[in-house]
C-alpha positions as CSV (number, residue, x, y, z in Angstrom):
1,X,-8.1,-10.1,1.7
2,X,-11.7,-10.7,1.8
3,X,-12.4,-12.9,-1.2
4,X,-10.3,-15.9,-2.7
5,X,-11.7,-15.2,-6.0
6,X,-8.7,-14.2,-8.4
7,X,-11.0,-12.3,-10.7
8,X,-12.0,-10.1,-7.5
9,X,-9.9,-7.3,-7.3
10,X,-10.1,-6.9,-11.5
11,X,-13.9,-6.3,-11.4
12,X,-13.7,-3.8,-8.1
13,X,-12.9,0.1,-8.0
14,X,-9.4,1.2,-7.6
15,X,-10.4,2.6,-4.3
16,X,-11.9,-0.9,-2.9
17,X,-8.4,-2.2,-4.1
18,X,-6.8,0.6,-2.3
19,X,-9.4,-0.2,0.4
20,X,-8.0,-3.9,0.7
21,X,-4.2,-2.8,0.7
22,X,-4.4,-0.2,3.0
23,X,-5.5,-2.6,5.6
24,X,-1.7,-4.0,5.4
25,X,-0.1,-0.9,6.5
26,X,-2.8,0.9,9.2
27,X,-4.9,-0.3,12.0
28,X,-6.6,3.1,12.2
29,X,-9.6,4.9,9.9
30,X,-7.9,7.8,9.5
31,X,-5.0,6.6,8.8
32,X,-6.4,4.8,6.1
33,X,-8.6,7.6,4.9
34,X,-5.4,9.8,4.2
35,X,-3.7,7.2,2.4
36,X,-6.0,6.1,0.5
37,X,-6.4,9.7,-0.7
38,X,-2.4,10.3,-1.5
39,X,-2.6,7.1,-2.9
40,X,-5.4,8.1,-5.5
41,X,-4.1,11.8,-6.4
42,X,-0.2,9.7,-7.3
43,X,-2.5,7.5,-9.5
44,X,-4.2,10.3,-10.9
45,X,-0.6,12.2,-11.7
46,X,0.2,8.9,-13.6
47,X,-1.7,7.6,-15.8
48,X,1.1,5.5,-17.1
49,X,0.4,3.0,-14.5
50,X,-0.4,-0.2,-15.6
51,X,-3.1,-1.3,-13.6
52,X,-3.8,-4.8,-15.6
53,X,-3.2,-6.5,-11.9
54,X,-4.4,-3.5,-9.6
55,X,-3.3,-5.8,-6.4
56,X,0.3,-5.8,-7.6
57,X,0.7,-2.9,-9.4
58,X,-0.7,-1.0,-6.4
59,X,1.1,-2.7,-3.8
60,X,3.9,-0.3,-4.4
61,X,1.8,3.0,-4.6
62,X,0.5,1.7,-1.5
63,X,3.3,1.3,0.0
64,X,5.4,4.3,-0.8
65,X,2.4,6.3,0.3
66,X,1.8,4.9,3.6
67,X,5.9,5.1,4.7
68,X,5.3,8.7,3.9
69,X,2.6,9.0,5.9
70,X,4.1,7.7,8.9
71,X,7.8,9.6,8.0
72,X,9.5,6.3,8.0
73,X,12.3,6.2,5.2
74,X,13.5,2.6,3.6
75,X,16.6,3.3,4.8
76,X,15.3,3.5,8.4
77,X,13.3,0.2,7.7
78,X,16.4,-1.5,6.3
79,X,18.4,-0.2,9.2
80,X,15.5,-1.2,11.9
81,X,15.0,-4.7,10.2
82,X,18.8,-5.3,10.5
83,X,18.6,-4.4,14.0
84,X,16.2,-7.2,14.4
85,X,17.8,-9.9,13.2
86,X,21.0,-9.2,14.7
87,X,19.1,-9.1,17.8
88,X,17.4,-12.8,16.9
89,X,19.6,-14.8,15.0
């Protein structure tokens, strides 16, 4: 994150916030430019979000966005994260 602030992320955009989250999940620009973009039309088809904390309660917009984007299921992530710490105990 770019500023230790608390009050930061309540007095930016929702897309800085996406901005700052995205970072977490792609290395690439257009990566982050697509979800970003997902991410906003979900908030948009929801407006019962609670955004009182947009870092958390984006986090798992954020999230469930970009593992779509790259076709990577939670079962697959479960099963892969298993893997590695079978293979380092």
């Amino acid at each position: 994150m770019t500023s230790a602030d608390p009050n930061y992320f309540r007095e930016a955009s929702i897309r800085a916030v996406l901005t700052e989250l995205v970072e977490r999940f792609a290395s690439t620009g257009a990566a982050r430019k697509v979800i970003i973009e997902r991410a906003l039309l979900l908030i948009m088809d929801n407006p019962e979000l609670d955004l009182s904390d947009p870092a958390r309660d984006l986090l798992p917009v954020v999230r469930r966005v970009a593992l779509d984007y790259f076709q990577v299921s939670v079962d697959e992530k479960v099963s892969r994260q298993d893997q590695i710490n079978e293979d380092h105990p």
